[in-house]
Gaussian input, Z-matrix of N, CA and C with variables (Angstrom, degrees):
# hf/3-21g

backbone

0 1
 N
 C     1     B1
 C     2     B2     1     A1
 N     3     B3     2     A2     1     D1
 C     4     B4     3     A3     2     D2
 C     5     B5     4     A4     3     D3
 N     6     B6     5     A5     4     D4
 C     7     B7     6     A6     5     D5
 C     8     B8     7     A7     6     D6
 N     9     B9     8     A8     7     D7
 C    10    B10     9     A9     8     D8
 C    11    B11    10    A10     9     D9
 N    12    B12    11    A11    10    D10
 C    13    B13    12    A12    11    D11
 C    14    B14    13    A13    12    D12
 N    15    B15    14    A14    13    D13
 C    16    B16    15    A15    14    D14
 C    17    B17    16    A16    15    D15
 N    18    B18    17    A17    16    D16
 C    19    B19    18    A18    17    D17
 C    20    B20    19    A19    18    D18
 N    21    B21    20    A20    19    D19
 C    22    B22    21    A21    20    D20
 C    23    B23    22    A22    21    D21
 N    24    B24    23    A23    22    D22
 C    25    B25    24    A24    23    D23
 C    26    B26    25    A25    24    D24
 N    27    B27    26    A26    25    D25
 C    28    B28    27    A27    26    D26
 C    29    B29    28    A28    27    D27
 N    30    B30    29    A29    28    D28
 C    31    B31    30    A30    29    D29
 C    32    B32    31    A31    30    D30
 N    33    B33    32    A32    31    D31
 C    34    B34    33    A33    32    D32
 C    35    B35    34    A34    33    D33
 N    36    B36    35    A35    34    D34
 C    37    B37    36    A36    35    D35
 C    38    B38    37    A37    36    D36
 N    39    B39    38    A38    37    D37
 C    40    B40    39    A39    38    D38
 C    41    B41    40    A40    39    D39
 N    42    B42    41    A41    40    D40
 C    43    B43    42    A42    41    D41
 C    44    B44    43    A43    42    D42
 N    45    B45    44    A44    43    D43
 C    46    B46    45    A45    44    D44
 C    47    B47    46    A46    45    D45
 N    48    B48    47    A47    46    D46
 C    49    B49    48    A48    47    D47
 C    50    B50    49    A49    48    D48
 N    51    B51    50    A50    49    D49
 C    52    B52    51    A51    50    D50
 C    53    B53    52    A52    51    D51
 N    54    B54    53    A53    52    D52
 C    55    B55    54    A54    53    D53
 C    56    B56    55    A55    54    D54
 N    57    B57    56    A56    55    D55
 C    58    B58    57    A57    56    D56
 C    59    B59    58    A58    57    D57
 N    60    B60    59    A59    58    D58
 C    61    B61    60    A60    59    D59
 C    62    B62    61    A61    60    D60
 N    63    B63    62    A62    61    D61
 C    64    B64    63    A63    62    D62
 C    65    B65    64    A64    63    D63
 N    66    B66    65    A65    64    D64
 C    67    B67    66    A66    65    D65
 C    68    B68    67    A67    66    D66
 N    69    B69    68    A68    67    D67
 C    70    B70    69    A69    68    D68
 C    71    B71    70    A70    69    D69
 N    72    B72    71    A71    70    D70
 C    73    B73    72    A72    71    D71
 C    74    B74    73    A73    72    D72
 N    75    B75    74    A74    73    D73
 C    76    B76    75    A75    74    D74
 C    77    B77    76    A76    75    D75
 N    78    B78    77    A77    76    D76
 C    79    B79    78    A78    77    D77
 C    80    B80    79    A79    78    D78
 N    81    B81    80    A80    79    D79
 C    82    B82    81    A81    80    D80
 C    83    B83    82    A82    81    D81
 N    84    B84    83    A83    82    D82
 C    85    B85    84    A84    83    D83
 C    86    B86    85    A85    84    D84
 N    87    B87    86    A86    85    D85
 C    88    B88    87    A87    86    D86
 C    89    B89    88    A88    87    D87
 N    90    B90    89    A89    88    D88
 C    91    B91    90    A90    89    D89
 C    92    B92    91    A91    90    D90
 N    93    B93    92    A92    91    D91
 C    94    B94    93    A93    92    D92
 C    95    B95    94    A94    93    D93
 N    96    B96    95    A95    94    D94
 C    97    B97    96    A96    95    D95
 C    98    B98    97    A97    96    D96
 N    99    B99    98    A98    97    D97
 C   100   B100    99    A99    98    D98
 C   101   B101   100   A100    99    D99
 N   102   B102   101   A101   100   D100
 C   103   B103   102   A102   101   D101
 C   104   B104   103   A103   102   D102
 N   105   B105   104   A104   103   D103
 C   106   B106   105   A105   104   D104
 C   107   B107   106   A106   105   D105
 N   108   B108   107   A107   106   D106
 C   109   B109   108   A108   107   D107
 C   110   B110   109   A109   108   D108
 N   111   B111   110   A110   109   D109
 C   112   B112   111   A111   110   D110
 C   113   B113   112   A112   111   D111
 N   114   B114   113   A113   112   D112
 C   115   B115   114   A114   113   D113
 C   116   B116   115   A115   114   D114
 N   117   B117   116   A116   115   D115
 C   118   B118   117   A117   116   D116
 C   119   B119   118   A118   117   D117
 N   120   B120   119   A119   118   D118
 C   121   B121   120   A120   119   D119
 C   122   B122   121   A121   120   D120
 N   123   B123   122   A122   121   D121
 C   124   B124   123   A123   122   D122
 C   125   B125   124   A124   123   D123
 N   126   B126   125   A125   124   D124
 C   127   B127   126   A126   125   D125
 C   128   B128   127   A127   126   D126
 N   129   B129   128   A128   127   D127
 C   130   B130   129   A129   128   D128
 C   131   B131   130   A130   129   D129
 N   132   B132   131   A131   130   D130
 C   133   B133   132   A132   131   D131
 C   134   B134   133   A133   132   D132
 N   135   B135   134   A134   133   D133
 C   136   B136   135   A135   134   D134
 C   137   B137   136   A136   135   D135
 N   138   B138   137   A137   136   D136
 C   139   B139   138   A138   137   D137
 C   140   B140   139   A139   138   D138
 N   141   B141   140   A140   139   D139
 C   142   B142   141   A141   140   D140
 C   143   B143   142   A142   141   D141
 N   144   B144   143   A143   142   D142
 C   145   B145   144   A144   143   D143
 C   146   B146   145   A145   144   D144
 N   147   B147   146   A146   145   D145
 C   148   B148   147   A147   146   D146
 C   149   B149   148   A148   147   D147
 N   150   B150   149   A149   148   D148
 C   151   B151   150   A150   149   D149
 C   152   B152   151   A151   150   D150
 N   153   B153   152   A152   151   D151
 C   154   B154   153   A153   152   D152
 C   155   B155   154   A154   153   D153
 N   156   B156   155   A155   154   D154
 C   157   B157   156   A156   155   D155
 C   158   B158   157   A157   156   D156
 N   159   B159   158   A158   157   D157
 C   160   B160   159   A159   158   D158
 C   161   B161   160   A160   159   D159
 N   162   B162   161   A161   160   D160
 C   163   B163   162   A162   161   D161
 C   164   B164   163   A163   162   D162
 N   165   B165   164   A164   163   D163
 C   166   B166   165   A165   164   D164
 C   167   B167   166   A166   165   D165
 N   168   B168   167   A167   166   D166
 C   169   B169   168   A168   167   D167
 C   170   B170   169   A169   168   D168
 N   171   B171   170   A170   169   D169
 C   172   B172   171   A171   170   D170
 C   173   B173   172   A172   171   D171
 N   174   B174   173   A173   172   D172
 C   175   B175   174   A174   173   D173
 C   176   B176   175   A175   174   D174
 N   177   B177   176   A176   175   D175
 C   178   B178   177   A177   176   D176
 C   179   B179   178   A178   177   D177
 N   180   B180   179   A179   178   D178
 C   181   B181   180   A180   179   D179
 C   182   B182   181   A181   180   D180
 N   183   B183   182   A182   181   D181
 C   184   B184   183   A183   182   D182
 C   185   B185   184   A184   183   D183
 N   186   B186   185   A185   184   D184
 C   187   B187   186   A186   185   D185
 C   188   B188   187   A187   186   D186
 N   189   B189   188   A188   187   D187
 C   190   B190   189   A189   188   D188
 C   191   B191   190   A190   189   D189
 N   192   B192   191   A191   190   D190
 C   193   B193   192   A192   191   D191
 C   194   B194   193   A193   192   D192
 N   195   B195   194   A194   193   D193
 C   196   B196   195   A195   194   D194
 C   197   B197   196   A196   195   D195
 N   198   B198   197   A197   196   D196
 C   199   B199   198   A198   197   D197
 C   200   B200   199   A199   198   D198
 N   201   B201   200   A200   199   D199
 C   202   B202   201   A201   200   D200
 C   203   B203   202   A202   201   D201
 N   204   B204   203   A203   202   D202
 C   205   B205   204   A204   203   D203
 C   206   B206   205   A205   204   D204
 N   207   B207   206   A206   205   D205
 C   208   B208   207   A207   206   D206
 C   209   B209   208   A208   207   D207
 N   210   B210   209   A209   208   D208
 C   211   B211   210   A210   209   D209
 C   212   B212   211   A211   210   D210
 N   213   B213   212   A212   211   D211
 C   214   B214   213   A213   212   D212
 C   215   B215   214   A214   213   D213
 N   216   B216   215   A215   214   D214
 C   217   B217   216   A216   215   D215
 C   218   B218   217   A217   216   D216
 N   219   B219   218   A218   217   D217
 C   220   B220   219   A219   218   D218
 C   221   B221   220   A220   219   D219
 N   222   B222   221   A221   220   D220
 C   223   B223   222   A222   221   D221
 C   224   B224   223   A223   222   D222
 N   225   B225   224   A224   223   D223
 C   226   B226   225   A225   224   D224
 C   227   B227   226   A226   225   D225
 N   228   B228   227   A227   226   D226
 C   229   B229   228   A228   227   D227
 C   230   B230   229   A229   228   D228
 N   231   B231   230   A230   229   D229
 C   232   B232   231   A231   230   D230
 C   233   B233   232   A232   231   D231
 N   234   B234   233   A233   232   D232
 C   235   B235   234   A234   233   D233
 C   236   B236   235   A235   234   D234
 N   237   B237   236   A236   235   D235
 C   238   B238   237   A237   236   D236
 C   239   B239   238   A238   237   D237
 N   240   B240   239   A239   238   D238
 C   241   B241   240   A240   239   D239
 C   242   B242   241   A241   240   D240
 N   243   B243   242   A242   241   D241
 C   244   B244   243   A243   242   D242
 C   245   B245   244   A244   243   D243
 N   246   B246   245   A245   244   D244
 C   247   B247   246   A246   245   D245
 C   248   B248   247   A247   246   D246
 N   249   B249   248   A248   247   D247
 C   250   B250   249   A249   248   D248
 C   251   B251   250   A250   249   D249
 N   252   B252   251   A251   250   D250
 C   253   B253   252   A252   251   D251
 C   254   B254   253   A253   252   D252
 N   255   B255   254   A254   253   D253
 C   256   B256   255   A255   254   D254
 C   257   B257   256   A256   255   D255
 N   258   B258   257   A257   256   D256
 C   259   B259   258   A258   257   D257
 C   260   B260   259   A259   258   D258
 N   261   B261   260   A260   259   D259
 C   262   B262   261   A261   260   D260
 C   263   B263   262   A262   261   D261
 N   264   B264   263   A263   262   D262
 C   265   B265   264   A264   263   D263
 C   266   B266   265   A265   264   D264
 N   267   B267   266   A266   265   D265
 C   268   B268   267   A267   266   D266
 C   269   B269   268   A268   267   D267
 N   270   B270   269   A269   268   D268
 C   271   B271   270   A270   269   D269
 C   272   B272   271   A271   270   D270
 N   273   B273   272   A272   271   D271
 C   274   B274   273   A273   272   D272
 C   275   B275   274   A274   273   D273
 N   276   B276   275   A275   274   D274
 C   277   B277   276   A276   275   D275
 C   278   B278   277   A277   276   D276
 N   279   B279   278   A278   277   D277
 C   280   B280   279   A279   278   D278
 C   281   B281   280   A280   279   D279
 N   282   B282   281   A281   280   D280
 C   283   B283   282   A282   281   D281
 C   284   B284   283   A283   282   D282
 N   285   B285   284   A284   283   D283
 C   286   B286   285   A285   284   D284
 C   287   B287   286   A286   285   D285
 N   288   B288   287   A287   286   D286
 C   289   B289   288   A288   287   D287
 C   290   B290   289   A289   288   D288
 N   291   B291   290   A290   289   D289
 C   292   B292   291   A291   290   D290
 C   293   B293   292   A292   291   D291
 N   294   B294   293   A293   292   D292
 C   295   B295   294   A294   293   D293
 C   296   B296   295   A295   294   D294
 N   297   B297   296   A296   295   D295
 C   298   B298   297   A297   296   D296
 C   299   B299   298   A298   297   D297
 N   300   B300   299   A299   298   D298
 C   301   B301   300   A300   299   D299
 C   302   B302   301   A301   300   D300
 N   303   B303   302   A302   301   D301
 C   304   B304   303   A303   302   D302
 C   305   B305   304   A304   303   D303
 N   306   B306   305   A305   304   D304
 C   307   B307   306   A306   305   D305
 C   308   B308   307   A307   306   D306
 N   309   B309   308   A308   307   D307
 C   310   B310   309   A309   308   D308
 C   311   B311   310   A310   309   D309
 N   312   B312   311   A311   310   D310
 C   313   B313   312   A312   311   D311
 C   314   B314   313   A313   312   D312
 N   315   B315   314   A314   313   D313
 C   316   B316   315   A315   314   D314
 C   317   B317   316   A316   315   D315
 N   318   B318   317   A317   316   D316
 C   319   B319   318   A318   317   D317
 C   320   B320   319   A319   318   D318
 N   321   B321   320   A320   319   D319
 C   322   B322   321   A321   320   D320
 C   323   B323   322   A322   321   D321
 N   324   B324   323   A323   322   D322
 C   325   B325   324   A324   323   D323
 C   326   B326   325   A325   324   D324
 N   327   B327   326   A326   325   D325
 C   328   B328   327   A327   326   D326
 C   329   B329   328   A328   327   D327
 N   330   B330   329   A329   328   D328
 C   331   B331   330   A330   329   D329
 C   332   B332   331   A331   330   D330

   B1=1.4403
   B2=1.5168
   B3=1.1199
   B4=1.3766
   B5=1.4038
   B6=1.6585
   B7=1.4909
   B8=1.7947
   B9=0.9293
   B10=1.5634
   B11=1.2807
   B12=1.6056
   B13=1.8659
   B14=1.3556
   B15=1.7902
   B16=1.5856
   B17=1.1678
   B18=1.0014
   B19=2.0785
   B20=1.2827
   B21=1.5780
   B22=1.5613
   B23=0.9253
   B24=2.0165
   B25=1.3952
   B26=1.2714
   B27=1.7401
   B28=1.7234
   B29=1.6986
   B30=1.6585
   B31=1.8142
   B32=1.1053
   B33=1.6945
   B34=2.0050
   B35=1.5035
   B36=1.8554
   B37=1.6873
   B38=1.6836
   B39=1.7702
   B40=1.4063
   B41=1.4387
   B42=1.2846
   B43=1.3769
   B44=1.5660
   B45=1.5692
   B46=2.0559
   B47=1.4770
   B48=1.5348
   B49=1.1422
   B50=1.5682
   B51=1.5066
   B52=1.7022
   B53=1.6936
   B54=1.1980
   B55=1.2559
   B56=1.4848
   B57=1.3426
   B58=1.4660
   B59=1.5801
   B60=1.4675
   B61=1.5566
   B62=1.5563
   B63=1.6139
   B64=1.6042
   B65=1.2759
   B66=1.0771
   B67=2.0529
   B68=1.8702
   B69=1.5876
   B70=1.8159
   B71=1.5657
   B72=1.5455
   B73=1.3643
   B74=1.2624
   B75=0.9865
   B76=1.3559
   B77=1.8646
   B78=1.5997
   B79=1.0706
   B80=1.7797
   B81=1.0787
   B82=1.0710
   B83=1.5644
   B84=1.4922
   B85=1.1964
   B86=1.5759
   B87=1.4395
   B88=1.8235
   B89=1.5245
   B90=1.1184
   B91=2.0987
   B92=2.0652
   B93=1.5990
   B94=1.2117
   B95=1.5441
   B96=1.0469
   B97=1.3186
   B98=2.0765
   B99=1.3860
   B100=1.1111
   B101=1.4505
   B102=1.4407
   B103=1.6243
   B104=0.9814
   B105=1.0970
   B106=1.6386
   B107=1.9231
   B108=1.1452
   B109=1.9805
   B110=1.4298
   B111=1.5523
   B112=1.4813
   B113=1.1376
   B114=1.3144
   B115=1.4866
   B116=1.5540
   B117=1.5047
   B118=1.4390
   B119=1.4626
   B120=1.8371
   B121=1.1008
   B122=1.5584
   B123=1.9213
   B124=0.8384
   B125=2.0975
   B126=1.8969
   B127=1.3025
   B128=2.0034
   B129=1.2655
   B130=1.6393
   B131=1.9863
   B132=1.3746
   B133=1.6098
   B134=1.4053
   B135=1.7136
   B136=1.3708
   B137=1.7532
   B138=1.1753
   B139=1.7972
   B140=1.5618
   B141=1.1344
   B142=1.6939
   B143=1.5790
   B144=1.1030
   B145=1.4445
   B146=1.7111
   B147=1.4018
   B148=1.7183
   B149=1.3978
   B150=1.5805
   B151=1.6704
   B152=1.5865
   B153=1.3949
   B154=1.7186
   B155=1.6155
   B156=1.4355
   B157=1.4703
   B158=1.6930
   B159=1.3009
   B160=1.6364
   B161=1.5353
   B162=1.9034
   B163=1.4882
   B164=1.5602
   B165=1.4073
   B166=1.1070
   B167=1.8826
   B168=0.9669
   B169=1.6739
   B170=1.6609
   B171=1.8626
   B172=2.2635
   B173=1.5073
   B174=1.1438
   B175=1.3989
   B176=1.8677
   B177=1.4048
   B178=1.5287
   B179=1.6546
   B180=1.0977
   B181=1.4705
   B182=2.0222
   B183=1.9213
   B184=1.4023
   B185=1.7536
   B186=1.7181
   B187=1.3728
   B188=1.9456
   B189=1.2516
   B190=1.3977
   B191=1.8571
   B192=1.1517
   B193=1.2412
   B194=1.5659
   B195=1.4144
   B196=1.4624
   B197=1.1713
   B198=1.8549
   B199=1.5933
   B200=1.1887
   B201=1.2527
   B202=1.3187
   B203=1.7393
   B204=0.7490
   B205=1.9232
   B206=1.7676
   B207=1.5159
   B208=1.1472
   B209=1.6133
   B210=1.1445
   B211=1.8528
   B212=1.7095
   B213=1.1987
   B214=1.7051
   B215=1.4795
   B216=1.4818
   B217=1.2645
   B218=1.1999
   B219=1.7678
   B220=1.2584
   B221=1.3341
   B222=1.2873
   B223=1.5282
   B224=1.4419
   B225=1.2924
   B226=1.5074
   B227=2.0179
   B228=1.5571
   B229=1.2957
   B230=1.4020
   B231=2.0796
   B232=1.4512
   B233=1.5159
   B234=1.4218
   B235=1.4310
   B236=1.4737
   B237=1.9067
   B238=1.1705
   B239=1.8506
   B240=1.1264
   B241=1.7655
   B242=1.2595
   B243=1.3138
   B244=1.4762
   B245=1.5022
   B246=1.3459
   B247=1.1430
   B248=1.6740
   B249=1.4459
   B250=1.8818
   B251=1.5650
   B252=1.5816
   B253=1.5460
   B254=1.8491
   B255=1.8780
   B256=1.2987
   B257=1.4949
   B258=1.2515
   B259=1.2010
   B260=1.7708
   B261=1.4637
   B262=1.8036
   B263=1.5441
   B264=1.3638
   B265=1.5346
   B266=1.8366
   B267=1.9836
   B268=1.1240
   B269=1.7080
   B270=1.1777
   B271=1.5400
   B272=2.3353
   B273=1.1987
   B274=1.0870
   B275=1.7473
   B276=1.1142
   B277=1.4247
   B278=1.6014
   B279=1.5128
   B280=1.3810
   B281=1.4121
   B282=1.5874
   B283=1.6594
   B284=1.4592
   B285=1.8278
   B286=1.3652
   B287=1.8086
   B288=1.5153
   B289=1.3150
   B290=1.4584
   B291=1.8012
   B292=1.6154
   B293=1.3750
   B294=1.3073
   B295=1.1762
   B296=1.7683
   B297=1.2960
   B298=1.3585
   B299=1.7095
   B300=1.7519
   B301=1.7468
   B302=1.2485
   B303=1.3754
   B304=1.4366
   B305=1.3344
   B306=1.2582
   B307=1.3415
   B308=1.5291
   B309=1.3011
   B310=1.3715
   B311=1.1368
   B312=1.2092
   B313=1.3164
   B314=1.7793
   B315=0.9275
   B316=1.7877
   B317=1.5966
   B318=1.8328
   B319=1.4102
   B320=1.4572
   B321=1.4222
   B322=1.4318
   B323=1.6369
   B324=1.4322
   B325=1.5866
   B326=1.9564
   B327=1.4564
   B328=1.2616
   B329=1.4566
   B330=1.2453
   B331=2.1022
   B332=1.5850
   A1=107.55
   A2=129.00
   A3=150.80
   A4=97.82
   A5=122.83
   A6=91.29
   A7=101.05
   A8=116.05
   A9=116.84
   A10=110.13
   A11=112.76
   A12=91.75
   A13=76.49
   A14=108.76
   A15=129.64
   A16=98.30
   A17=142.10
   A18=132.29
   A19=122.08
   A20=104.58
   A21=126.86
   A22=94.30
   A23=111.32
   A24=116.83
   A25=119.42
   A26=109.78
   A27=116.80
   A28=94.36
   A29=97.47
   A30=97.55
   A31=96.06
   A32=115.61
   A33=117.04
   A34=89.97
   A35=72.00
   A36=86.50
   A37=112.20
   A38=106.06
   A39=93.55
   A40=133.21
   A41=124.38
   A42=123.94
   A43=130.36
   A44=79.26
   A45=100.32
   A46=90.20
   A47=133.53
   A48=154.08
   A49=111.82
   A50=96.41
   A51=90.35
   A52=110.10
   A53=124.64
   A54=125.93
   A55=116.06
   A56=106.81
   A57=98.84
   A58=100.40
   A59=92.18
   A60=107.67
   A61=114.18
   A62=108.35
   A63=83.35
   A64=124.35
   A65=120.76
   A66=127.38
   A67=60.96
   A68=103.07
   A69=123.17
   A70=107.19
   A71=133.86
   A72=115.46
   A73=113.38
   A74=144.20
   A75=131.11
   A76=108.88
   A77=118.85
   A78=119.05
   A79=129.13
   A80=129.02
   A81=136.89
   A82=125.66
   A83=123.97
   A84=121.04
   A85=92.22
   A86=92.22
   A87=105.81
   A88=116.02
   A89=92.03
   A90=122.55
   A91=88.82
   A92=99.18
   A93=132.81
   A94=131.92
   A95=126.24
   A96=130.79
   A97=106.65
   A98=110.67
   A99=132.82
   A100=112.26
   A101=113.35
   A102=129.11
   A103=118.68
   A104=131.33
   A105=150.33
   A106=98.92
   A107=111.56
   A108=110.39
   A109=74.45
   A110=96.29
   A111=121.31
   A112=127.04
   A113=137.71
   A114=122.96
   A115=123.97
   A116=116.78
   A117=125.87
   A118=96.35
   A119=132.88
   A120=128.88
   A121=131.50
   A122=105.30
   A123=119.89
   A124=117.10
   A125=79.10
   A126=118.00
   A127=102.26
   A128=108.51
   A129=112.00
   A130=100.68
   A131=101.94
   A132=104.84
   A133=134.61
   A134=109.51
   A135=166.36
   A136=103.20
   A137=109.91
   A138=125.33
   A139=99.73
   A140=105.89
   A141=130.12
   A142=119.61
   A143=133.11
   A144=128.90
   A145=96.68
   A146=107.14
   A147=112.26
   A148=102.60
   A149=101.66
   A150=111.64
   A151=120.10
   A152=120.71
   A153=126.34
   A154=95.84
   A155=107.64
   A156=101.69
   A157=123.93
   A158=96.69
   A159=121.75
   A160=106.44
   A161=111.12
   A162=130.31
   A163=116.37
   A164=115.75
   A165=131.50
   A166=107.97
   A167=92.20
   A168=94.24
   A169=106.32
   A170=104.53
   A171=87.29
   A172=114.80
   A173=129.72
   A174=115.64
   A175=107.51
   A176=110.77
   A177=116.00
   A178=104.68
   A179=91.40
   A180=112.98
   A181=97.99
   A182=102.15
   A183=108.74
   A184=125.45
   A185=93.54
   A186=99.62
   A187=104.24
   A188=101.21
   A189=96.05
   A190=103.28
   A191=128.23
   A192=113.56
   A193=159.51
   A194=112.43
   A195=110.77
   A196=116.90
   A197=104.62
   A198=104.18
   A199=135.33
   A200=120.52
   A201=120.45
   A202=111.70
   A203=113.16
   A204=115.91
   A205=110.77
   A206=101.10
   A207=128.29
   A208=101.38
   A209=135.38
   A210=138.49
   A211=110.83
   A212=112.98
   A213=111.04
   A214=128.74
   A215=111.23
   A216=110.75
   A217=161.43
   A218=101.37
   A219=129.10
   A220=108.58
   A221=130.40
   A222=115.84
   A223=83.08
   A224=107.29
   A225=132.22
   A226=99.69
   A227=96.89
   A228=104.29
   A229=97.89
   A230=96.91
   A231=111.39
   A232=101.71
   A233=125.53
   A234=108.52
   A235=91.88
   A236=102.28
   A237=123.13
   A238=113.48
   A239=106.67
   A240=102.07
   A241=125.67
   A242=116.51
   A243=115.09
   A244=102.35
   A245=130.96
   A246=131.05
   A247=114.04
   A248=101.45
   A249=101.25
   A250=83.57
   A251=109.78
   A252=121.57
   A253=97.32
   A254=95.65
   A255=105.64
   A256=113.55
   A257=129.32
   A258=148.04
   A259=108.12
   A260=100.84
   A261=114.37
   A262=116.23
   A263=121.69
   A264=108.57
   A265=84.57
   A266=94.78
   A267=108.77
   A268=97.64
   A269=124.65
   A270=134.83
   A271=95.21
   A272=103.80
   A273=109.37
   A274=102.40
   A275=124.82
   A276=124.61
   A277=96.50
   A278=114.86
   A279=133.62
   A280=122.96
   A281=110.86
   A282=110.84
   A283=87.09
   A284=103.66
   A285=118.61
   A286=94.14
   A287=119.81
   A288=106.03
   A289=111.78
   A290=111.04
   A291=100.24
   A292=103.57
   A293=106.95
   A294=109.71
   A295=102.21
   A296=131.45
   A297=115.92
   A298=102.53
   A299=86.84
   A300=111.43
   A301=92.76
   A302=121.51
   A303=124.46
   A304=118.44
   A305=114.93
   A306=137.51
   A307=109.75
   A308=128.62
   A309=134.37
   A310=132.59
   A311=163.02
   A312=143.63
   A313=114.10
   A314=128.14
   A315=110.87
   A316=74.25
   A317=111.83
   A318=132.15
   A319=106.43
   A320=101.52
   A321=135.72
   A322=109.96
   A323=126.85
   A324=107.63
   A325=93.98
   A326=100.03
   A327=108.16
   A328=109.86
   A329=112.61
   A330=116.05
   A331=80.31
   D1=158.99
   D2=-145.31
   D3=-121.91
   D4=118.37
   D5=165.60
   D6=-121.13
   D7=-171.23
   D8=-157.49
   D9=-142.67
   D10=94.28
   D11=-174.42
   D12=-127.00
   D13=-176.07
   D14=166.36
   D15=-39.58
   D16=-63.21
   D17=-160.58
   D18=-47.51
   D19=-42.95
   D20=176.69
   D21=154.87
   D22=-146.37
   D23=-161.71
   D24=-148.24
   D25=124.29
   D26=-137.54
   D27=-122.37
   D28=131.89
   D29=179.98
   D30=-71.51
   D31=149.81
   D32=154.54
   D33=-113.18
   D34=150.72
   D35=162.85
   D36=-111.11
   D37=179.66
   D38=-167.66
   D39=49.76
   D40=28.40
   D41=174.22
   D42=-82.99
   D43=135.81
   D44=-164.95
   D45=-90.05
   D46=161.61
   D47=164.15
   D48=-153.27
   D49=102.07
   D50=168.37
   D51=-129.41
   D52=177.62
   D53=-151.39
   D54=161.43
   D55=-176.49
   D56=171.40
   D57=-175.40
   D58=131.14
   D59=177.59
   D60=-31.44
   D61=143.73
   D62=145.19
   D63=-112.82
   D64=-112.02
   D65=-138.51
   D66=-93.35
   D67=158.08
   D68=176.21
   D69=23.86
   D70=28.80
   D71=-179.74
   D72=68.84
   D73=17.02
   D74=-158.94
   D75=-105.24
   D76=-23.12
   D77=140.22
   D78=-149.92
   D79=-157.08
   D80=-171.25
   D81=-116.35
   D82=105.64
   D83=-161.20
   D84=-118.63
   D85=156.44
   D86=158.43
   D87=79.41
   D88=4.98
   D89=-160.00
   D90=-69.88
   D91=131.17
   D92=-175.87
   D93=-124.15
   D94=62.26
   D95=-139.79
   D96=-114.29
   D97=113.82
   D98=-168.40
   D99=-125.34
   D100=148.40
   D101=176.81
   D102=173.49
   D103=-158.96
   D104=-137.87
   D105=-129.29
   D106=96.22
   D107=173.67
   D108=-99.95
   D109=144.22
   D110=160.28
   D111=-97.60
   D112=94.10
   D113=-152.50
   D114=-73.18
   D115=-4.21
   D116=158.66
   D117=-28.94
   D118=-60.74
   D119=-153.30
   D120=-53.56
   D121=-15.68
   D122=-142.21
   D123=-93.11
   D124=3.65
   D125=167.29
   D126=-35.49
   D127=-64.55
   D128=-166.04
   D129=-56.75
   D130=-27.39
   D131=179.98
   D132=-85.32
   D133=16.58
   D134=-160.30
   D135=36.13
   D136=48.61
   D137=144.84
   D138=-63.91
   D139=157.00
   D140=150.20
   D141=-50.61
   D142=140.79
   D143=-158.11
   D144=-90.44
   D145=5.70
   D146=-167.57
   D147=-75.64
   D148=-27.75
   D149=-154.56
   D150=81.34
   D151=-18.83
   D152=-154.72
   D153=-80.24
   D154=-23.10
   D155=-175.25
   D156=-88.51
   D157=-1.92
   D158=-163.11
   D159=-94.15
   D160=-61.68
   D161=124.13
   D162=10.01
   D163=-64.08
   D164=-165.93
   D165=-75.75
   D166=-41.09
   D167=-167.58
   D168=-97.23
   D169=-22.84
   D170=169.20
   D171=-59.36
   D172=-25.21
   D173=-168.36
   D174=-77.83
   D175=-1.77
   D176=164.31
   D177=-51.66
   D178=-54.22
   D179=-134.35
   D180=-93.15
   D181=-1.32
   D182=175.97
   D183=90.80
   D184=10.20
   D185=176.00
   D186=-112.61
   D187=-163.75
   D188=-174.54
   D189=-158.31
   D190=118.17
   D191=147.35
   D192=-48.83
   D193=111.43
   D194=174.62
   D195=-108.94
   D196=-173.48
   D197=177.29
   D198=-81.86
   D199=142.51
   D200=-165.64
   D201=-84.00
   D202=154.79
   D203=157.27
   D204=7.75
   D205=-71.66
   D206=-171.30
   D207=-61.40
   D208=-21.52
   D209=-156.86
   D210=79.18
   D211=-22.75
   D212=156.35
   D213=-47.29
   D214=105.13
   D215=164.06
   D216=-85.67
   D217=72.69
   D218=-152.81
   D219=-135.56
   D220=33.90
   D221=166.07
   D222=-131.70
   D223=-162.80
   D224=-121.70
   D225=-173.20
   D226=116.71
   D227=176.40
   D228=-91.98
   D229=140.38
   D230=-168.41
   D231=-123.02
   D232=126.73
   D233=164.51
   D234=-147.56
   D235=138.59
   D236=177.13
   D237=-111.48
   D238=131.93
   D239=176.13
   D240=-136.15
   D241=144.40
   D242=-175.29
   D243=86.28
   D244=25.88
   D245=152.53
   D246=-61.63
   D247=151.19
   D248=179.03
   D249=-127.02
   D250=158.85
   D251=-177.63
   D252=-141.41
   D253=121.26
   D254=165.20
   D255=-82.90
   D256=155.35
   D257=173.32
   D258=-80.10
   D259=95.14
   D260=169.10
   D261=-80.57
   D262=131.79
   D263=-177.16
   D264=-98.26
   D265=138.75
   D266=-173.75
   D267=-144.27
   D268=95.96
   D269=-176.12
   D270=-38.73
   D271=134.31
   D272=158.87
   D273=105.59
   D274=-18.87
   D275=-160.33
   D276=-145.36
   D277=117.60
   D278=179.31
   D279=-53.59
   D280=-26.52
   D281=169.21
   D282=-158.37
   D283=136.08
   D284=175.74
   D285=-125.40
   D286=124.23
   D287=164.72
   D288=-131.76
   D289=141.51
   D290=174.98
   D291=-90.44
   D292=148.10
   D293=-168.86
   D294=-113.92
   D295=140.93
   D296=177.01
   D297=173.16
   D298=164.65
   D299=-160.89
   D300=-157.53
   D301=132.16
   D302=-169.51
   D303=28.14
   D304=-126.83
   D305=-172.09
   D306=-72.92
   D307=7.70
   D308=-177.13
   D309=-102.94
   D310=124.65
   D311=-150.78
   D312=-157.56
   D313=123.43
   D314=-167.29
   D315=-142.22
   D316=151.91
   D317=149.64
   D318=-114.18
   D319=124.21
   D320=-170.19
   D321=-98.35
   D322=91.90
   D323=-166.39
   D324=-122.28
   D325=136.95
   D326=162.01
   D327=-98.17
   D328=165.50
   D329=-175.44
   D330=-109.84

């Protein structure tokens, strides 16, 4: 999944999405969405493409690095809450919702 903030736009891995419809489906409230940022990515935000230097500076800020997929310990646990998701019409996929809170933004598509 893709997530979408002001910086640009960073794959997670392992991503949870929970939530719950509201009144006719029509959108998405209460929506909680967590995973795995890899901080290799953080290269475009002029970090090191290693991630080790990026690593270095979340625990400022009260986060901490673990291992990723790979056993590299360089991503970064992400969880967002209290996101709400509008309903996008997107030909091909039965429910598309953006989901977002400030500066955050994820498209959520079911087939």
């Amino acid at each position: 999944m893709t997530l979408g903030i002001s910086a640009g736009s960073f794959d997670l891995q392992e991503v949870v999405l929970e939530g719950a419809f509201g009144e006719g489906g029509k959108s998405l409230e209460a929506v909680a969405l967590s995973g795995l940022l890899d901080t290799r990515q953080a290269g475009r935000l002029g970090y090191e493409p290693t991630g080790r230097d990026a690593c270095r500076d979340i625990p400022l800020a009260g986060g901490e690095c673990v291992p990723c997929e790979n056993g590299e310990p360089v991503c970064l646990d992400v969880r967002y809450e209290n996101l709400v998701g509008v309903p996008l019409p997107e030909p091909g996929f039965a429910a598309t919702f953006l989901l977002g809170v400030g500066m955050l933004s994820v498209i959520a598509r079911r087939r």
